[in-house]
Each structure stands twice: as structure tokens, then as C-alpha cells.
C-alpha positions as a Markdown table, in Angstrom:
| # | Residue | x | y | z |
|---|---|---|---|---|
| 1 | Unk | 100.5 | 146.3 | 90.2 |
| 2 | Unk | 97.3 | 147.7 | 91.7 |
| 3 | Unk | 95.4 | 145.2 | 93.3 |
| 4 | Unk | 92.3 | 145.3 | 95.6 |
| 5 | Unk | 90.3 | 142.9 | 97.6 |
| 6 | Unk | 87.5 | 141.5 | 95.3 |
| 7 | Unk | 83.9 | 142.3 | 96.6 |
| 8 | Unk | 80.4 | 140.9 | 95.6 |
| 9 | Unk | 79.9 | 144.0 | 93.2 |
| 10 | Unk | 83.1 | 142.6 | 91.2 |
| 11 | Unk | 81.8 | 139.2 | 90.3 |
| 12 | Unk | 78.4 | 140.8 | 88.4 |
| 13 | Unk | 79.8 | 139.9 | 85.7 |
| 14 | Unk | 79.6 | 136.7 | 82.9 |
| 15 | Unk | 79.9 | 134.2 | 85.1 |
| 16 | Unk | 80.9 | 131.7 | 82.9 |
| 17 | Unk | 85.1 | 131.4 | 82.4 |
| 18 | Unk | 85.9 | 130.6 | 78.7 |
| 19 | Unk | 89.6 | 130.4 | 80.1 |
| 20 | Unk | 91.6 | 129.4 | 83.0 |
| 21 | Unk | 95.4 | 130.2 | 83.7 |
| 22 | Unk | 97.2 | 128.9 | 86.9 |
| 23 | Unk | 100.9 | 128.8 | 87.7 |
| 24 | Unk | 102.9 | 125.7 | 87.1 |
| 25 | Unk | 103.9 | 123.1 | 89.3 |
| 26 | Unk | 107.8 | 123.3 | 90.3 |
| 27 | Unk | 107.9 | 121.4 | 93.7 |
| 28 | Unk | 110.8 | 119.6 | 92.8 |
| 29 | Unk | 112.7 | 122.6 | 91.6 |
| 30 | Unk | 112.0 | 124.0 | 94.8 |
| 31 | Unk | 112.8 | 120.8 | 96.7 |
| 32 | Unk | 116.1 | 120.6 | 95.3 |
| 33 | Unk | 116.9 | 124.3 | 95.7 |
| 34 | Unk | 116.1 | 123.7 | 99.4 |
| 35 | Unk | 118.1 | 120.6 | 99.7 |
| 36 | Unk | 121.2 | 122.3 | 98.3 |
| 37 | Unk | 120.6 | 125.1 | 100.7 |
| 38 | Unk | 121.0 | 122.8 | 103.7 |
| 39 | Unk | 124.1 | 121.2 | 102.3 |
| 40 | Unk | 125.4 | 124.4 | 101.8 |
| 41 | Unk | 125.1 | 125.2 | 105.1 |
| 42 | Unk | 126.6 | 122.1 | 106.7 |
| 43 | Unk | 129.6 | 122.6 | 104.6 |
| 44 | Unk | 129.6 | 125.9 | 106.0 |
| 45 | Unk | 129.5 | 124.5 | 109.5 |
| 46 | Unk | 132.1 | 122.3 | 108.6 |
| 47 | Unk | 134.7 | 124.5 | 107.5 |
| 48 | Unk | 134.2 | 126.3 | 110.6 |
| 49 | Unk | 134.1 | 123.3 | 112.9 |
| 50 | Unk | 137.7 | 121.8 | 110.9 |
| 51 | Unk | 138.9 | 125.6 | 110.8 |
| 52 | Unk | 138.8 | 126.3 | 114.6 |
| 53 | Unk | 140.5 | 122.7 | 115.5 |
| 54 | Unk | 143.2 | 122.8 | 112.9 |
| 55 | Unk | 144.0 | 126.8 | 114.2 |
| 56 | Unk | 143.7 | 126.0 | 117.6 |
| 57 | Unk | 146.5 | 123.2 | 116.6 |
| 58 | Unk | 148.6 | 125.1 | 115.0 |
| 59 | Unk | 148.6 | 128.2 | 117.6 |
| 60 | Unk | 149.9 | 125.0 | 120.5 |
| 61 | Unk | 152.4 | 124.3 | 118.2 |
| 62 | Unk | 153.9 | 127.5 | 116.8 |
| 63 | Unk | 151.9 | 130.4 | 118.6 |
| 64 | Unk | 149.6 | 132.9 | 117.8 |
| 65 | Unk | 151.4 | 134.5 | 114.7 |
| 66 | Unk | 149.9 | 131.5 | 112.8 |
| 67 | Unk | 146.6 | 132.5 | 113.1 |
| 68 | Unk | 145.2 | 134.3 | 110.1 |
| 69 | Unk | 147.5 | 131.6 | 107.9 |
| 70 | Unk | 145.9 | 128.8 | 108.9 |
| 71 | Unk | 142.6 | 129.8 | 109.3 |
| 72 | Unk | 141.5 | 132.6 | 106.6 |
| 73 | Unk | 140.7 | 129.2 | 103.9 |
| 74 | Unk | 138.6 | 127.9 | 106.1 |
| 75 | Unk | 136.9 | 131.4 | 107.1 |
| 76 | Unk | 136.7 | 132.4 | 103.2 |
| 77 | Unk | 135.0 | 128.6 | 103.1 |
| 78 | Unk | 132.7 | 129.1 | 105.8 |
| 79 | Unk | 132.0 | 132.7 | 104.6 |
| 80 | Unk | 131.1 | 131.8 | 101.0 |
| 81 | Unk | 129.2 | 128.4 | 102.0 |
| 82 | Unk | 127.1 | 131.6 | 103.8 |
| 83 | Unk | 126.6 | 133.1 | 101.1 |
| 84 | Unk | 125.5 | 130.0 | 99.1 |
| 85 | Unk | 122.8 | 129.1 | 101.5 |
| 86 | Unk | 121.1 | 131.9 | 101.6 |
| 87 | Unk | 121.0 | 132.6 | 97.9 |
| 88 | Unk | 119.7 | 129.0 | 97.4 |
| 89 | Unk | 117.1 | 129.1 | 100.6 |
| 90 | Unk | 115.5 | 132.1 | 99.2 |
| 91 | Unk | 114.7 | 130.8 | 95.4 |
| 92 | Unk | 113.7 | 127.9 | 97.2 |
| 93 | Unk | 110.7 | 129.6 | 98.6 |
| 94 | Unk | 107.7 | 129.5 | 96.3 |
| 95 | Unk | 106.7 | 131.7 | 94.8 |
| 96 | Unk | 102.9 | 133.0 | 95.1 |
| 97 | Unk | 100.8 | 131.4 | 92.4 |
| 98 | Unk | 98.8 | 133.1 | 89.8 |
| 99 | Unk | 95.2 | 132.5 | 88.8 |
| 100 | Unk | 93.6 | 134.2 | 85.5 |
| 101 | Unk | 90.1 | 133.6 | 85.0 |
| 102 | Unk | 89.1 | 134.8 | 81.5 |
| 103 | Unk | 85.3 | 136.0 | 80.6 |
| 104 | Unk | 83.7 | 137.3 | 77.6 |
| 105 | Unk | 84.3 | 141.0 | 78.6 |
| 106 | Unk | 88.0 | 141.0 | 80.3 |
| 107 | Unk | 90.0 | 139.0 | 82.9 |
| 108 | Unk | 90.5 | 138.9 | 86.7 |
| 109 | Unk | 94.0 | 138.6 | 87.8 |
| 110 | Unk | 94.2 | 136.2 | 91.1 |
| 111 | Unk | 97.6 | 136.4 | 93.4 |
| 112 | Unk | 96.8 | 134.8 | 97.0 |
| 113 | Unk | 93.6 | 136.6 | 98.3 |
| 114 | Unk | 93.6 | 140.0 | 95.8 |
| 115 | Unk | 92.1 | 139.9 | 92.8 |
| 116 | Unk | 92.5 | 142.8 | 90.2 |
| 117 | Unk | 89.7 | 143.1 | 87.1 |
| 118 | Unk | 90.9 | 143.7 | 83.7 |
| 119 | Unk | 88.8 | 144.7 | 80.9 |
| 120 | Unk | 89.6 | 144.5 | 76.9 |
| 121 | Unk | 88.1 | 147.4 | 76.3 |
| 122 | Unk | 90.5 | 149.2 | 79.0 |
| 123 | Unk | 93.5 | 147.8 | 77.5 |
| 124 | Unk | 95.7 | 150.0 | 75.1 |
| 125 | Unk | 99.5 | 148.4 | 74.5 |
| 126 | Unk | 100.2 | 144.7 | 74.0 |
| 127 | Unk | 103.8 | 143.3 | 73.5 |
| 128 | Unk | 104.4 | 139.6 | 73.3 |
| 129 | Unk | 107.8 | 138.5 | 73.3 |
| 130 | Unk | 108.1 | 134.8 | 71.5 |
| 131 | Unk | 111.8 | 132.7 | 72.0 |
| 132 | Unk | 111.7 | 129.4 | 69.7 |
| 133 | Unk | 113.9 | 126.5 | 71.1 |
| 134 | Unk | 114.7 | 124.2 | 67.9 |
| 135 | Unk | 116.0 | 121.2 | 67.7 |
| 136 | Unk | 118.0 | 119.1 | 64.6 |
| 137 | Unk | 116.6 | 122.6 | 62.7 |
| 138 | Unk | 112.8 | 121.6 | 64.3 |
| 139 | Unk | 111.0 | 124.1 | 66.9 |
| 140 | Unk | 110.8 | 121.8 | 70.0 |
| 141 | Unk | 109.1 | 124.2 | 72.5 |
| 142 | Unk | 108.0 | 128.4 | 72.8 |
| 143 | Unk | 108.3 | 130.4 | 75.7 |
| 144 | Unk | 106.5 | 133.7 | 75.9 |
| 145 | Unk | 106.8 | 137.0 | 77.5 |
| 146 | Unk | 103.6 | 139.3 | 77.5 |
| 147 | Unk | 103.4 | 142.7 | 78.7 |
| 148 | Unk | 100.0 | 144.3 | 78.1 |
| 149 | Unk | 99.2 | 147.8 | 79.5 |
| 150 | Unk | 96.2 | 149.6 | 80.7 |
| 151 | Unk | 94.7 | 152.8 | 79.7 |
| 152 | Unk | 95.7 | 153.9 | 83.4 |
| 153 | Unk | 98.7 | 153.3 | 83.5 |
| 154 | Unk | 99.2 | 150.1 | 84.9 |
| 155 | Unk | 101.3 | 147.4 | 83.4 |
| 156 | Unk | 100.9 | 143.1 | 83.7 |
| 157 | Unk | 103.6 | 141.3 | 82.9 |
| 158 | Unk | 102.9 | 137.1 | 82.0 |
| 159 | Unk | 105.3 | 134.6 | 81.0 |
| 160 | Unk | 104.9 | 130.9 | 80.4 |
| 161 | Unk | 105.2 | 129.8 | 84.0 |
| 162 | Unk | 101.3 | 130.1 | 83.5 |
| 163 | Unk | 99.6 | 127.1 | 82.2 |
| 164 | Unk | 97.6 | 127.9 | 78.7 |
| 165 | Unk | 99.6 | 131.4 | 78.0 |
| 166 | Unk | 99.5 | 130.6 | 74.2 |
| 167 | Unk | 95.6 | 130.5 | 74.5 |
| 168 | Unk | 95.4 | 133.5 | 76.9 |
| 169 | Unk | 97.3 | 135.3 | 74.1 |
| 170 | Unk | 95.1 | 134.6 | 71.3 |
| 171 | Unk | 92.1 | 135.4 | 73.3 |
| 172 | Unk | 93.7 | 138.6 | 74.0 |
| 173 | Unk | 94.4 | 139.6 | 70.6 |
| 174 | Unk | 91.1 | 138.8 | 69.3 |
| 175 | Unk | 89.4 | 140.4 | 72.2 |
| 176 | Unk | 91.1 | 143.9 | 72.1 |
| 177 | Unk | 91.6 | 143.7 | 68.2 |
| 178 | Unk | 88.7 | 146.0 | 67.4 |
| 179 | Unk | 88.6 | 148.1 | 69.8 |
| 180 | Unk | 92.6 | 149.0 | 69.5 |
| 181 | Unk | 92.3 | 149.1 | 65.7 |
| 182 | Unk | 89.4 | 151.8 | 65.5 |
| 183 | Unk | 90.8 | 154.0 | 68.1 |
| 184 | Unk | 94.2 | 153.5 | 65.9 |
| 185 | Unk | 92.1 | 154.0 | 62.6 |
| 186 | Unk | 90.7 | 156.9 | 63.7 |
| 187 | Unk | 94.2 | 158.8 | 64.6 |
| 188 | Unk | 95.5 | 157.3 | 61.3 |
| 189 | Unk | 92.8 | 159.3 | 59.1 |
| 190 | Unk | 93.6 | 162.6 | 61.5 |
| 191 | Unk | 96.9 | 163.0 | 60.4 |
| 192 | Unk | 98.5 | 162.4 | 63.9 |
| 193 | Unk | 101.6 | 160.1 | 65.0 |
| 194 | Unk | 100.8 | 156.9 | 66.1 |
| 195 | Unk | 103.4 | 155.4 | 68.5 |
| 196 | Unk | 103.7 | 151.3 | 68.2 |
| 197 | Unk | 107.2 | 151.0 | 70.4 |
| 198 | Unk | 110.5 | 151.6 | 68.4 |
| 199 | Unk | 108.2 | 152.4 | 65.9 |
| 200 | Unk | 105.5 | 155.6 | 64.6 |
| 201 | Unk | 103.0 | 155.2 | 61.7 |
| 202 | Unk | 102.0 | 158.6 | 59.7 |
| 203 | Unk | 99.5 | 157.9 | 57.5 |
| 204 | Unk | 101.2 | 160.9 | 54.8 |
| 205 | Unk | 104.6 | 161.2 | 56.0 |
| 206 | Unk | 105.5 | 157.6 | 56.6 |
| 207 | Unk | 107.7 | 155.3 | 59.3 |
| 208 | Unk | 110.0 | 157.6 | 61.9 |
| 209 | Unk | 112.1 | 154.5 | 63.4 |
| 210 | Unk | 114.1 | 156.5 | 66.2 |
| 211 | Unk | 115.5 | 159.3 | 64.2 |
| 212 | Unk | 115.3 | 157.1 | 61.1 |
| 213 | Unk | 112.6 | 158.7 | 58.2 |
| 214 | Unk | 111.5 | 156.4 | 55.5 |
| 215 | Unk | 108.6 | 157.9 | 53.7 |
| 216 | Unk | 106.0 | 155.8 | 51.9 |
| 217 | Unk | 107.3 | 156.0 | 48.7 |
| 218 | Unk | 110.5 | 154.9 | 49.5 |
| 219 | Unk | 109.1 | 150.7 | 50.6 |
| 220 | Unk | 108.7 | 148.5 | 48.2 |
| 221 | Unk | 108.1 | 145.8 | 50.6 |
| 222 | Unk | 107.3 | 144.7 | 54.4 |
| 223 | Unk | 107.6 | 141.4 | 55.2 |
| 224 | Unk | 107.9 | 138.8 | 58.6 |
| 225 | Unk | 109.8 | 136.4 | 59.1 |
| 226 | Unk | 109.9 | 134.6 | 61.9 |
| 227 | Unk | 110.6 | 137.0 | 65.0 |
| 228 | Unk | 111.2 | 139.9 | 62.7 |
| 229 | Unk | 109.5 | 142.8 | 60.6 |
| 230 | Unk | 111.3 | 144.1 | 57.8 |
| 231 | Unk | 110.5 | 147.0 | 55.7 |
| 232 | Unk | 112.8 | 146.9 | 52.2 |
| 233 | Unk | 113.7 | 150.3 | 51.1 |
| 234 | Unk | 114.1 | 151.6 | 47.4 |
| 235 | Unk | 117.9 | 151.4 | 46.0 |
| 236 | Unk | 119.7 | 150.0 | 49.2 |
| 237 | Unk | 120.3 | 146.1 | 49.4 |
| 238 | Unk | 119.6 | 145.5 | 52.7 |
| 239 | Unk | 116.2 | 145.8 | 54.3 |
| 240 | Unk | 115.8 | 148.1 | 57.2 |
| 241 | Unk | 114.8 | 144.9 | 60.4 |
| 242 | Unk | 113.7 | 145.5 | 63.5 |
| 243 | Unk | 112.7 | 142.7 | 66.2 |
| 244 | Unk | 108.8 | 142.3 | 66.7 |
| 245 | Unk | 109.3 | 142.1 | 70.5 |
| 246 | Unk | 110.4 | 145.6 | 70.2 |
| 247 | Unk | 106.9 | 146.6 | 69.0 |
| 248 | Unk | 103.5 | 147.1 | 70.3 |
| 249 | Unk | 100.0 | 145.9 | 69.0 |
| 250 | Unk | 101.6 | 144.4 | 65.9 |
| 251 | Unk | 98.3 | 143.3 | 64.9 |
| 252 | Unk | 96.8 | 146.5 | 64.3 |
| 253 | Unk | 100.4 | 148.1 | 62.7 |
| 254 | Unk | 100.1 | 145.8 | 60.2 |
| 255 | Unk | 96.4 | 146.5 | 59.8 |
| 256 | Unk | 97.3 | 150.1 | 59.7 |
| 257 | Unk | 100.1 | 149.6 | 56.6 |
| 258 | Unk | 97.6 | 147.2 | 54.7 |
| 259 | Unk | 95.3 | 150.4 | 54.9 |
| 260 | Unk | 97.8 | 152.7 | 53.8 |
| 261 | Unk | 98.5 | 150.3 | 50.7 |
| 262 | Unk | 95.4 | 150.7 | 49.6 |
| 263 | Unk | 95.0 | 154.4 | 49.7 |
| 264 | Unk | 98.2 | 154.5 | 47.8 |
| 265 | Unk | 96.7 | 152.4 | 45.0 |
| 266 | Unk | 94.0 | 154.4 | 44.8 |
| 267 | Unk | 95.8 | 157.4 | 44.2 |
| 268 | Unk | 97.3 | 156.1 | 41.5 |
């Protein structure tokens, strides 16, 4: 991620935040974690200390050609108690927490003391990934995965360990929603490929889904459901389905088809 130091010249700028995203408070996680870690290691310690005694033993009593039987469990112990520690001491360091102020004209990514500045208008790919947890056949909770790309190049990836991400997301959509669609509207009505993820839009020749070609004529119907986009295709039972994670700016494909739908009616 490109970050710099924010300066005076970066804050003249609305200075009123519609929005505010900070990370999420896990101390306990991390407590625990760290606990674990330490245990870990004392069991470690133990092996060892119980290893060396009971070898030692055994070497008084039936010389050194006992060695590696008695004492590779308690080695393999120590080794893999190790192991555990450090796996556990390193998740149990925080991470760095994450700040997102949002403002009428973009966003400023906060991580410690660097600040990056994100504008809608400089935004060009958005692609939200949405996972329902249900319970007894009722959604109990939604986690989110957002990765949202810049006209440079560089990539942000969010998830729900920021506080307010289901806000931050509908902000974003309505923020970059004009923009993205004229740009898209105006490559539509030039004839040219428009690439939306695993899928490109041709306003005359149709869908090209990998290597797959369904023309317009050939849909009857598109439809979502849930965390899918299907597109049903003339004298085959099943609909053609691909997962909405998989695409980008969803918003303004479907836009983009609605559009095309018309211009077929039109014509007729």
C-alpha cells in the first residue's frame, strides 16, 4: 500500500467527517493467545527439564546406548512445545489499528502515524465479498471483504475487523456510482469491451464469461439471488451462475444490462 506522511496541505479539505471507521477491540483474544504462548513454553521447559533427569537415569543404569531411546519423546516434546510458542506469541501481538475518516470528497486511510488520501473520483474497481452466518434458517451476522482499487494501481483491502464497514460500503457505492457508471456508459456506447472481473459486457456482441459467449439474444433472464448472479439462457435448463464476489462494480453491470434491455426493446 502506498502511504506517506500526512502534511498540512493534505487536510485542506472538508473538514467535517460524515464517517468514522476504527479497528475492533480484541484484547482478550490477544490476552489469551499470549497466555497460551507462555504455557506452551513452560511445557516446553518441562519436557526438557524431565527429559535430561530421566536420560541421565537411565545412562547410570544401562549406559550410553540408551540415549536417543529414552530421550527423543521428550526432545520431539520440547521441540514441538517450541514450535507452539512461537506461533501463538506472534498472533498475540496486535496488530496496528486502522482509522478511516470519511469526507464528502474521498477518504484518508490512518495505520499508526501514515496517512494515505483516497478520492472517489480516483477510484475505478470495487469488489465486496459478503459471507451470511444463519441460524435455525435466520441470518444471525455478515462479515465483509472489500477490495477497492485505484486508478494507479494501488489496491485497499477492508474486512469487518473495522467498526461500521457496512456503512463505509454504502457510502462507497453511492459516492463512486456516477462517476464509474459514465466512464462505463461511455465505453458501452463505443463498442469496446468492458471488463467487470470473470465477466465482459459488449454492448452488440453480448457476455464473454472466460471463453464462454452468450450473445444477447440468447438471455431471457438475469436474476440475484442472494450471493449470486444468474443469467438464464434460451433452450438449456439450467441457468449459467456465477458468484457476485467474483465480480467487480456490480452496481454499474447491472446498470449497464438494464441499458442494454432497453435498446433491445426499442429495436423491436
Amino acid at each position: 500500500m502506498l502511504t506517506h506522511q500526512i502534511s498540512t496541505q493534505d487536510n485542506q479539505q472538508p473538514t467535517r467527517v460524515i464517517l468514522r471507521l476504527q479497528s475492533k477491540t480484541h484484547k482478550t483474544g490477544y490476552t489469551l493467545l499470549f497466555v497460551l504462548s507462555i504455557l506452551s513454553l513452560f511445557l516446553g521447559f518441562a519436557a526438557l527439564y524431565f527429559g535430561i533427569t530421566a536420560t541421565i537415569n537411565a545412562i547410570e543404569k544401562f549406559g550410553p546406548a540408551i540415549f536417543w531411546n529414552v530421550s527423543k519423546g521428550y526432545l520431539l516434546s520440547a521441540i514441538l512445545s517450541g514450535l507452539l510458542f512461537i506461533i501463538l506469541f506472534v498472533l498475540s501481538i496486535p496488530k496496528q489499528d486502522l482509522q478511516i475518516d470519511v469526507y464528502e470528497d474521498g477518504f484518508i486511510l490512518y495505520k499508526g502515524k501514515q496517512a494515505n488520501q483516497w478520492y472517489w473520483s480516483s477510484i475505478n474497481k470495487i469488489k465486496i465479498k459478503v459471507a451470511r452466518q444463519r441460524i435455525l434458517k435466520k441470518e444471525a451476522r455478515r462479515s465483509y471483504k472489500v477490495l477497492i482499487s485505484r486508478n494507479d494501481d494501488i489496491q485497499l483491502k477492508l474486512n469487518d475487523s473495522l467498526e461500521n464497514i457496512d456503512n463505509f460500503i454504502r457510502i462507497l457505492r453511492d459516492k463512486t456510482y456516477s462517476t464509474l457508471l459514465r466512464q462505463a456508459r461511455s465505453a458501452f456506447n463505443a463498442e469496446e469491451y468492458i471488463n467487470f472481473g470473470r465477466l465482459l459486457i459488449h454492448q452488440q456482441q453480448g457476455l464473454l464469461i472466460g471463453r464462454k459467449h452468450i450473445p444477447w439474444e440468447h438471455i431471457e433472464h438475469i436474476a440475484i439471488k442472494k450471493v449470486l448472479i444468474s443469467f438464464k439462457i434460451q433452450d438449456r435448463k439450467r441457468a449459467y451462475k456465477l458468484p457476485l464476489h467474483q465480480l467487480e462494480n456490480i452496481d454499474i453491470l447491472l446498470a449497464l444490462i438494464e441499458t442494454r434491455k432497453r435498446i433491445s426493446q426499442s429495436d423491436r
